[in-house]
C-alpha positions as CSV (number, residue, x, y, z in Angstrom):
1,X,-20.3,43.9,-0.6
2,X,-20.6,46.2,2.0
3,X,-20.5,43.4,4.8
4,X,-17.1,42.3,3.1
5,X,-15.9,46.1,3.0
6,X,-16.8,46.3,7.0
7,X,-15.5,42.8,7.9
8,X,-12.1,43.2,6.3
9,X,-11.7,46.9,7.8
10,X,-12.3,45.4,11.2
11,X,-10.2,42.7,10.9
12,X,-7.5,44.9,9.5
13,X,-7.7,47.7,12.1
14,X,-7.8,45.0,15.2
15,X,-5.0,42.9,13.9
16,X,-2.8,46.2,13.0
17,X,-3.9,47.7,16.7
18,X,-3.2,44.6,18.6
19,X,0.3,44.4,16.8
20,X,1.1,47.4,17.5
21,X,-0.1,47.8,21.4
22,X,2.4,44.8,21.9
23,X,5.4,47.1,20.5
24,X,4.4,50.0,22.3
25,X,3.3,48.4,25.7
26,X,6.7,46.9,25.9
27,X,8.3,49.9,24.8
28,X,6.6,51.9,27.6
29,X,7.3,49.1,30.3
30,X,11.0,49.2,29.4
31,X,11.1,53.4,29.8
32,X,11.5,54.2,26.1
33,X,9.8,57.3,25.1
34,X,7.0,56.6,22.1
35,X,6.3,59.9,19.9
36,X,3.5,58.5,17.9
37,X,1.5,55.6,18.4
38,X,-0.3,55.1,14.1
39,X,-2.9,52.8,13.0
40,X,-2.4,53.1,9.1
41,X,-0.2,55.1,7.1
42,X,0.0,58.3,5.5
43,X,-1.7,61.5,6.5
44,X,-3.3,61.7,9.8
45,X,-7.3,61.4,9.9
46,X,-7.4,61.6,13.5
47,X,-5.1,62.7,16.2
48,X,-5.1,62.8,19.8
49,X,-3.1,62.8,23.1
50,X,-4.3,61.2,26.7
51,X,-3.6,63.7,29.8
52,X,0.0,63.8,31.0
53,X,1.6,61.4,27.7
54,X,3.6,62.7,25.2
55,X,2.4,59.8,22.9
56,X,0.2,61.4,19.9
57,X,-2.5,58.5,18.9
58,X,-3.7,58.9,15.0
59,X,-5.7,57.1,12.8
60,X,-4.1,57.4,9.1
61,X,-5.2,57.6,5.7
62,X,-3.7,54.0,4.3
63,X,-5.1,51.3,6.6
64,X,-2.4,48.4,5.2
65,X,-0.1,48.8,8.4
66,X,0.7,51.1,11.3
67,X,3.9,51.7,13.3
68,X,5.1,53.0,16.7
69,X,7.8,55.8,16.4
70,X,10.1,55.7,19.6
71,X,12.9,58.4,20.4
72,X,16.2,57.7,18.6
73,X,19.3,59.2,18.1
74,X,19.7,57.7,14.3
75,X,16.0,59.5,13.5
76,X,16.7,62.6,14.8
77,X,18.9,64.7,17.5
78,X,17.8,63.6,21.4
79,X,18.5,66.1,24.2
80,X,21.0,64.9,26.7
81,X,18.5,64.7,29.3
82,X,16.4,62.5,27.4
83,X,18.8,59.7,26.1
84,X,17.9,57.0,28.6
85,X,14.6,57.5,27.1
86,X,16.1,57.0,23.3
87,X,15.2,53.5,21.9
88,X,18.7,52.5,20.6
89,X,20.2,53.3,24.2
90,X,18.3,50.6,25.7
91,X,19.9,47.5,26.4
92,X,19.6,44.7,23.7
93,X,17.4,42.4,25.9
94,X,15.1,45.5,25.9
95,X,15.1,46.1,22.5
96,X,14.6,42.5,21.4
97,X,11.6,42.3,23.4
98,X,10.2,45.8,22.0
99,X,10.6,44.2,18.4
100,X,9.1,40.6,19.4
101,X,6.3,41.7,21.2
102,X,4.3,42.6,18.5
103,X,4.1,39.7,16.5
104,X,4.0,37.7,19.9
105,X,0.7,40.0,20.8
106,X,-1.0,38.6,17.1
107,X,0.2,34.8,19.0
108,X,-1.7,36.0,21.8
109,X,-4.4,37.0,20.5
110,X,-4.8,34.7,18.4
111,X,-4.8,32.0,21.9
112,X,-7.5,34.2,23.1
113,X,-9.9,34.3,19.9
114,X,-9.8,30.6,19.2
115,X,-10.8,30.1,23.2
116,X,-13.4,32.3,22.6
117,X,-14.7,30.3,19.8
118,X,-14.1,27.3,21.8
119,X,-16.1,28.7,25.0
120,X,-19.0,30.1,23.2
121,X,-19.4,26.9,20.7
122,X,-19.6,26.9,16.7
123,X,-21.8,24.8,14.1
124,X,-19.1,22.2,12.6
125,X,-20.2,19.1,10.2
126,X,-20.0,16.0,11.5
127,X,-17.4,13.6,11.1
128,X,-19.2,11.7,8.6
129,X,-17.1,10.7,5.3
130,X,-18.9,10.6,1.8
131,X,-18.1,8.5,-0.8
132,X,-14.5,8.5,-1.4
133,X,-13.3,10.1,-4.9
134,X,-12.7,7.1,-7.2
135,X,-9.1,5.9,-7.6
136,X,-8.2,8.0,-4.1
137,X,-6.1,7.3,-1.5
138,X,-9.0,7.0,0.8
139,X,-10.6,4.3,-1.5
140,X,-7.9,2.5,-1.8
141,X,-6.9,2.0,1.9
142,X,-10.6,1.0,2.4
143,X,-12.6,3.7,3.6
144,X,-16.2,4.3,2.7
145,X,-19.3,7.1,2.5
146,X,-21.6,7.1,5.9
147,X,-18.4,6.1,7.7
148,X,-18.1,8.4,10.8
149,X,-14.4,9.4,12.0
150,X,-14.0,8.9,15.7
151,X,-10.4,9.4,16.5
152,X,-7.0,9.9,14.3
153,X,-3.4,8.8,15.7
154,X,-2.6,5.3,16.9
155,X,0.2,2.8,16.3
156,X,2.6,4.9,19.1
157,X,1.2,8.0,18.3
158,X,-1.3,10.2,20.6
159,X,-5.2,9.2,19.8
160,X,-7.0,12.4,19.4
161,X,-10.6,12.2,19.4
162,X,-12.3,13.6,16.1
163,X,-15.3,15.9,17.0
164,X,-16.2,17.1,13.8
165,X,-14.8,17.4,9.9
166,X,-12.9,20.4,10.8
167,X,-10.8,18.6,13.4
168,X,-10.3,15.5,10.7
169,X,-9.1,18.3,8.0
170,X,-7.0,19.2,9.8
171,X,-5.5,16.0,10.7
172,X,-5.1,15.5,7.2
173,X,-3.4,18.8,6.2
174,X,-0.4,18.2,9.2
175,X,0.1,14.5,8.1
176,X,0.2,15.3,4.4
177,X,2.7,17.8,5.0
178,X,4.8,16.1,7.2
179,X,4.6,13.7,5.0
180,X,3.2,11.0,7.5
181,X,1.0,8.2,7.6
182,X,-2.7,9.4,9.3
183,X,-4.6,6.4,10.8
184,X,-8.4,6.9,11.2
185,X,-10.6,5.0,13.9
186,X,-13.8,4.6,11.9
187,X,-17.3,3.2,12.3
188,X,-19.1,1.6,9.8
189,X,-22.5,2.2,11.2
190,X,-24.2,2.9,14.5
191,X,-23.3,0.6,16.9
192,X,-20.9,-1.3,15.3
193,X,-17.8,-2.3,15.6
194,X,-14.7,-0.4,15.3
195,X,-11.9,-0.4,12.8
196,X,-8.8,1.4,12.2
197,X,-7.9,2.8,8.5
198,X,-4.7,4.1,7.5
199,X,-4.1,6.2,4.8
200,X,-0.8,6.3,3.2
201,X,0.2,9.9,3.3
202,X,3.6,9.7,3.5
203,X,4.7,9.9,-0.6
204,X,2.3,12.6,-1.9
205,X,3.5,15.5,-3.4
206,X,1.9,18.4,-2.0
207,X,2.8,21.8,-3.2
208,X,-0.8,23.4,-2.6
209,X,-3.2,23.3,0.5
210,X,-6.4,23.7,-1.0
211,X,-9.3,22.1,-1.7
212,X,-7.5,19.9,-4.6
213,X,-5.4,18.3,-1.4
214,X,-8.1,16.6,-0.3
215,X,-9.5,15.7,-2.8
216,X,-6.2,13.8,-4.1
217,X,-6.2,12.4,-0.9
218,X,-10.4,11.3,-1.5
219,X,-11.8,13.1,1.4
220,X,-13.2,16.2,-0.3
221,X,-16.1,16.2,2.4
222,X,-18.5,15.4,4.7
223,X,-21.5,13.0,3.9
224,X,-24.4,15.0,2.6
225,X,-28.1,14.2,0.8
226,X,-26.9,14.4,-3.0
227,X,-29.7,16.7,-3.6
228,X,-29.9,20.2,-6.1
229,X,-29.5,23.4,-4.3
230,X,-30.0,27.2,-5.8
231,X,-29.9,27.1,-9.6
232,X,-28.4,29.9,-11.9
233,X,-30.3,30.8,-14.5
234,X,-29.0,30.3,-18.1
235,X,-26.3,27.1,-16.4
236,X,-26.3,23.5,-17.6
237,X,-28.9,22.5,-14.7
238,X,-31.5,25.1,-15.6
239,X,-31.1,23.8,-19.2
240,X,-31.9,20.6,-18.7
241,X,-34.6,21.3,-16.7
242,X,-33.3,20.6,-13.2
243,X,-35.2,22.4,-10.2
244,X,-33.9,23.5,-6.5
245,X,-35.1,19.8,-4.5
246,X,-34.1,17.1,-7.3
247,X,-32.8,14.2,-5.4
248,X,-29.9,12.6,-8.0
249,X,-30.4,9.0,-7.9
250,X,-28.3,8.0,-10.6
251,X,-25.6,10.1,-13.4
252,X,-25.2,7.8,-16.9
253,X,-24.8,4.2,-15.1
254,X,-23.3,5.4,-11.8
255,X,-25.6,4.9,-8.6
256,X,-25.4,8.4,-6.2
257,X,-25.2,8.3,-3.3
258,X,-24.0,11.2,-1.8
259,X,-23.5,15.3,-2.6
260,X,-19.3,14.6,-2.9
261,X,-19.8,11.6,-4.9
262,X,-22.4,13.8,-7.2
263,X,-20.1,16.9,-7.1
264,X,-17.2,14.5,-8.7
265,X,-19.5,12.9,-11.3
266,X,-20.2,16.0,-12.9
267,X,-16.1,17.5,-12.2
268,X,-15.4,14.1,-14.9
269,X,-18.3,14.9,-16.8
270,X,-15.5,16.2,-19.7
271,X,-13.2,14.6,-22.4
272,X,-10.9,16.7,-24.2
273,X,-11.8,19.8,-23.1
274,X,-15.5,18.6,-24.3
275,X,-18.9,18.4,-22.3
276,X,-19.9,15.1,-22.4
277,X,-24.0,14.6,-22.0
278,X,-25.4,12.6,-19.5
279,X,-28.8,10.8,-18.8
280,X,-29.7,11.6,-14.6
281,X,-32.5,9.6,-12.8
282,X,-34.0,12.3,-10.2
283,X,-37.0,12.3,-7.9
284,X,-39.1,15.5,-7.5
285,X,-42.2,15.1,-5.4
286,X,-42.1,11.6,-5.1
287,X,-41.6,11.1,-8.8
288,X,-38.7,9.5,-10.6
289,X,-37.9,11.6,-14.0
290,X,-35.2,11.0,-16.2
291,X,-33.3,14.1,-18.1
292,X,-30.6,14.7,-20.3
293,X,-28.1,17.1,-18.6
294,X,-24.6,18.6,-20.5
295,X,-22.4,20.2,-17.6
296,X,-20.7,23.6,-18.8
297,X,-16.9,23.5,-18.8
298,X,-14.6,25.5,-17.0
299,X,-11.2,25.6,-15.7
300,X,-9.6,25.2,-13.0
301,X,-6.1,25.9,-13.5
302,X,-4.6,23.8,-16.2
303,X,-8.0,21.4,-15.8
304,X,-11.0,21.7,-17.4
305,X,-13.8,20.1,-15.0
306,X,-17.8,19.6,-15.4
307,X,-20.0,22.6,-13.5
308,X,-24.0,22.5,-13.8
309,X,-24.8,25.7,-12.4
310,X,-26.3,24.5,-9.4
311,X,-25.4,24.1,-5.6
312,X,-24.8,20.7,-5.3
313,X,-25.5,18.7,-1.9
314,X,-27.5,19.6,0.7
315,X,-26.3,21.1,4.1
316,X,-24.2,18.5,6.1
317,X,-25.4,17.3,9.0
318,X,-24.1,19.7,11.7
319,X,-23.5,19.4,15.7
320,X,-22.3,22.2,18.2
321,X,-18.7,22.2,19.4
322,X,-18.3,23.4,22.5
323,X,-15.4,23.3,25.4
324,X,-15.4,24.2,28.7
325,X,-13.2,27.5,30.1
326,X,-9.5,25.4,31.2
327,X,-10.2,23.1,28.1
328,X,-10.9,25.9,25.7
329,X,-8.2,28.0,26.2
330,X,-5.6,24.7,26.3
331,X,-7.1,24.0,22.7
332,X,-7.2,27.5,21.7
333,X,-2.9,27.7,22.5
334,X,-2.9,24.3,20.5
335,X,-4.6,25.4,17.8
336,X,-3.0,28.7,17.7
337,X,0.6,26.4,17.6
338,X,-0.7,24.4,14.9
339,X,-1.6,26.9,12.6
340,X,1.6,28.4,13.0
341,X,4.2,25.9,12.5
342,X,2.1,24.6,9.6
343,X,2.3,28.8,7.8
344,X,5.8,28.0,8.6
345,X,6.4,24.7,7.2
346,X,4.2,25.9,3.7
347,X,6.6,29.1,3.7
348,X,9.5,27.0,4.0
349,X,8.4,24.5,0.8
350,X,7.9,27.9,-1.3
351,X,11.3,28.8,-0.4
352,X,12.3,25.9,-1.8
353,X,10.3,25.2,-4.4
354,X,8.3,22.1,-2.8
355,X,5.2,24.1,-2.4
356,X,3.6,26.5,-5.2
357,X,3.5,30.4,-4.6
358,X,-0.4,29.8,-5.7
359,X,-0.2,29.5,-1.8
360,X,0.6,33.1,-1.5
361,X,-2.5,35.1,-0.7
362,X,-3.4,39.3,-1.0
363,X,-5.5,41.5,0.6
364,X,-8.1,40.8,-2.0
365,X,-8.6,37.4,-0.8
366,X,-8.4,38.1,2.8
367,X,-11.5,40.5,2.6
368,X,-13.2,38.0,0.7
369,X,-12.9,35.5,3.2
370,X,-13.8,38.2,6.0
371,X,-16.8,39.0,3.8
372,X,-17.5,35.4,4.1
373,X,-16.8,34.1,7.3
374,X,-19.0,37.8,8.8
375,X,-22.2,35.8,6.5
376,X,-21.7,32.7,8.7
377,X,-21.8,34.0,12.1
378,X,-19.9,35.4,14.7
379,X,-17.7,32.3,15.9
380,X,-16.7,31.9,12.5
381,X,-15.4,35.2,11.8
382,X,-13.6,34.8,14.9
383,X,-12.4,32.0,13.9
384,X,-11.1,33.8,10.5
385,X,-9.5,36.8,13.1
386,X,-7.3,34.3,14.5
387,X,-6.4,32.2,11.6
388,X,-5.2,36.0,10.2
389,X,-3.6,37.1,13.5
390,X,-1.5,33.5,13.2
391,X,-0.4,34.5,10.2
392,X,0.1,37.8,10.8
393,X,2.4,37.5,14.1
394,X,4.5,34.2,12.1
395,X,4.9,36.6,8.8
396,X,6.9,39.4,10.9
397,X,8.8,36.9,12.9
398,X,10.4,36.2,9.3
399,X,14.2,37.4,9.4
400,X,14.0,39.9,5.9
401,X,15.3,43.5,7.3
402,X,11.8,45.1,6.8
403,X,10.2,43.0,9.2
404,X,10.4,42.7,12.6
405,X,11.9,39.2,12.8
406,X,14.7,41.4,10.7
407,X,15.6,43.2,13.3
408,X,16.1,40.5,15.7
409,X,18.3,38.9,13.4
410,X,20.6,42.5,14.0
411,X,20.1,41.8,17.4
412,X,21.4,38.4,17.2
413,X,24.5,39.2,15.3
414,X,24.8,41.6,18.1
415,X,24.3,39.3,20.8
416,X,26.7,36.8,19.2
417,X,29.6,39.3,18.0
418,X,29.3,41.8,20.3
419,X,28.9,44.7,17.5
420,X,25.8,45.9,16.1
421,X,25.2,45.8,12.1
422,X,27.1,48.6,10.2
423,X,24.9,51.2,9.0
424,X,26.3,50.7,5.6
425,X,25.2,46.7,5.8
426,X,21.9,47.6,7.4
427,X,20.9,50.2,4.3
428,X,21.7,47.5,2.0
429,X,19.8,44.6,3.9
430,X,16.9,46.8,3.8
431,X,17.0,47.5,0.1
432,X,16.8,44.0,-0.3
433,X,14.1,42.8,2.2
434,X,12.0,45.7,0.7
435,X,12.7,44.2,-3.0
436,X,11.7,40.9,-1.4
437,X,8.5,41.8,0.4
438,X,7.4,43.9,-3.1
439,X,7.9,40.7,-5.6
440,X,5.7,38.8,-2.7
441,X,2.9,41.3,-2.2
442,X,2.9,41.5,-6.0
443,X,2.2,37.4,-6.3
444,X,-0.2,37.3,-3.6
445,X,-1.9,40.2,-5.7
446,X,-2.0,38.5,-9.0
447,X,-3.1,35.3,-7.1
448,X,-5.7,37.3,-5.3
449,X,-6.6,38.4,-8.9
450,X,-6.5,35.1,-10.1
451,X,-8.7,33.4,-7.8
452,X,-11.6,36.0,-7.7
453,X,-11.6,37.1,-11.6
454,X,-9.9,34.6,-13.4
C-alpha cells in the first residue's frame, strides 16, 4: 500500500511539473511575466521565490493538477508599463505556443522515458505463443502453442521484427483497431522452417482494449509451464487439495499443455452460472495423482467464468531488451507516436459510441498500476511514466474550453476570422467543457471503482 501511495505521488507530481515547466518555459522565453508557478491546487504548503524573479514557486494542498498564472489584463488591472509583459498582449503565435507547450513537454517526455527504458534494457517474455483459445481467431487461421513470433507486416507492408510478446501485443492492438489484417512470420520449432500466418482482423468488433481483446483474438499470452502457483487459502484449489508445484497434465478429457490453455479450461469450467466439477491428472514429486477439483464462480462483467484460487502458469520465459543510444531514442519517438494516435483513435470510438466508456480510467486505477509497475522494477515503472505522460499530453490537446487544446481552438477561430472569441461565447464554452470533463472524471471514477471493488 504504501509503495502504491509513493509511486502514484511521484508519477503525479513529475507528470504535473513537467506539464507545467513547458507552459511556463515558453511563457518566459516569449517575455510574458509569470506570477505563480503551482504544483497542485488549493492552499499553499510551500512557497518560495529564486533571486531577482518575481515568479513565486508553491507546492499546494490538492495534488490533481497545477497551473501557471501569467499577467493579464482580463485577471486583474496591469500597469501601463508592464503591458508588453501581459499574456493576452502577446502576439497569437506567442500565445499558441505558451498553451501547446505543455502538453507537447508530457510528448517529450514521454520520447525521453521510453529511450531510457530502451537504453538501460527491461525483462520482456518471449515471443512464444501458447495454445490458442479454442474456437479463436488465432486457431482458426492456423497458429499453434510453442510457436515463436519472429516478425509482423508483410504482403506490401513494412516487416518489423518481433523482439518479444510486448512488441506482438502491440501489433495486435493497432491492427484490431484499425481494423486491419496482422500477418505473423512464425516458427514452428528451432530451426525450422518459416511460415507466415495471417489473422483476420479486419471485421472484429472492438469496443474495449483489454485483456478480453486478446483473448477474442486467441492470443491471451505467452507460452508458459501450465504449472500451480501461490494458492489462497479457503479457494477451489486449496479445496481440492492442490499444492504450489502441481504440474496439470490433464482437466476432464482435455490434454494441457500450457499455463493459457489451463487458465481457459478452468474460465469454461461453468454452465449456467453453475461450477461444473472436474477430474485433473497432476504430477507432484514425480508422482501422477488424480483429484476432483470444482472452480469457484465469479464474474466478469456480464460473464460468469471458472477461478480456482491459484496462480496459474509459471513465469514465461523471459529475455532482456535492450537498444543502443540512436536506436533507442528513434524507438522511444515511435513508441511515444504510437501510443498516442492509438489514446486518440479509442477516444474517438467512445465519442462515437464504437468503443465502450469501460475504457475510461480514474485516478484510482492509475495509482494501482503505479503501485504495480514500482513492484516490477524500475524500467517498468518508467515504462508506466510514459504511457501516463502520453496520455496526459494527448488528453489536453483535446479542443473542450477547460483544456488547453480549448484554447487553441480560440486561437484558431482567431487566426482564421481575425477576431478573438467574445467573452460572452467564451463563459458559456467553458460552462460546458467543465460539465463535460465532470461527467468524464465521474465514469472513470465509477470504472476505477468497478474494477478494483466490484
Amino acid at each position: 500500500m504504501l509503495l502504491t501511495v509513493v509511486a502514484f505521488v511521484v508519477a503525479l507530481g513529475l507528470l504535473i511539473a513537467v506539464h507545467e515547466y513547458g507552459h511556463y518555459r515558453v511563457a518566459v522565453a516569449c517575455g510574458v511575466k509569470v506570477l505563480r508557478f503551482s504544483i497542485g491546487f488549493g492552499k499553499p504548503l510551500l512557497r518560495w521565490k529564486r533571486p531577482g524573479s518575481d515568479t513565486e514557486f508553491t507546492i499546494s494542498a490538492l495534488p490533481l493538477g497545477g497551473y501557471v498564472r501569467m499577467l493579464d489584463e482580463r485577471e486583474a488591472p496591469v500597469a501601463e508599463g508592464e503591458r508588453h509583459l501581459a499574456f493576452n498582449t502577446q502576439p497569437l503565435r506567442a500565445r499558441a505556443a505558451i498553451v501547446a507547450a505543455g502538453p507537447l513537454a508530457n510528448l517529450l517526455l514521454a520520447v525521453l522515458l521510453y529511450a531510457l527504458v530502451n537504453w538501460s534494457g527491461v525483462q520482456e517474455p518471449r515471443a512464444v505463443l501458447a495454445s490458442p483459445v479454442a474456437g479463436s481467431i488465432a486457431q482458426q487461421a492456423g497458429l499453434r502453442g510453442g510457436e515463436l513470433v519472429l516478425a509482423q507486416g508483410g504482403e506490401g507492408e513494412e516487416v518489423t521484427p518481433v523482439r518479444s510478446f510486448e512488441d506482438l501485443r502491440w501489433a495486435l492492438t493497432r491492427a484490431a483497431l484499425d481494423g486491419e489484417n496482422l500477418q505473423l512470420t512464425v516458427q514452428r520449432r528451432p530451426g525450422a522452417a518459416e511460415q507466415q500466418v495471417v489473422l483476420p482482423l479486419s471485421g472484429m468488433d472492438v469496443s474495449e482494449a483489454d485483456a478480453s481483446l486478446f483473448r477474442r483474438i486467441g492470443i491471451a499470452g505467452p507460452w508458459t509451464r501450465p504449472v500451480i502457483g501461490g494458492v489462497a487459502p479457503g479457494g477451489a484449489a486449496e479445496r481440492a487439495g492442490l499444492q504450489s508445484g502441481d504440474l496439470v497434465l490433464r482437466v476432464g478429457t482435455v490434454d494441457i499443455v500450457d499455463g493459457v490453455q489451463l487458465r481457459e479450461t478452468i474460465r469454461a469450467q461453468v454452465r449456467d452460472g453453475q461450477s461444473l466439477a472436474s477430474s485433473w491428472r497432476i504430477e507432484r514429486g514425480g508422482r501422477t495423482l488424480e483429484l476432483t477439483v470444482t472452480p469457484d464462480v465469479v464474474q466478469e462483467g456480464e460473464a460468469s467464468v471458472g477461478r480456482v484460487g491459484a496462480y496459474v502458469g509459471a513465469a514465461p520465459e523471459m529475455l532482456q531488451v535492450r537498444y543502443g543510444p540512436i536506436e533507442g531514442l528513434v524507438l522511444g519517438a515511435q513508441r511515444t507516436w504510437e501510443v498516442s494516435v492509438l489514446t486518440l483513435r479509442m477516444m474517438g470510438r467512445m465519442v462515437i459510441g464504437e468503443a465502450s466508456l469501460k475504457n475510461l480510467s480514474g485516478p484510482l486505477t492509475i495509482a494501482d498500476y503505479a503501485g504495480r509497475s514500482a513492484s516490477m522494477g524500475l524500467s517498468q515503472y518508467l515504462a508506466f511514466l510514459a504511457l501516463i505522460s502520453v496520455s496526459l499530453g494527448v488528453l489536453n490537446l483535446l479542443p473542450l474550453p477547460v483544456l488547453d487544446g480549448g484554447h487553441l481552438m480560440y486561437y484558431l477561430w482567431e487566426g482564421v476570422t481575425g477576431r478573438g472569441v467574445s467573452e460572452a461565447w467564451m463563459e458559456r464554452l467553458q460552462r460546458g467543457g467543465v460539465a463535460l470533463l465532470l461527467m468524464m472524471m465521474t465514469i472513470a471514477l465509477f470504472n476505477d471503482i468497478t474494477r478494483l471493488f466490484g
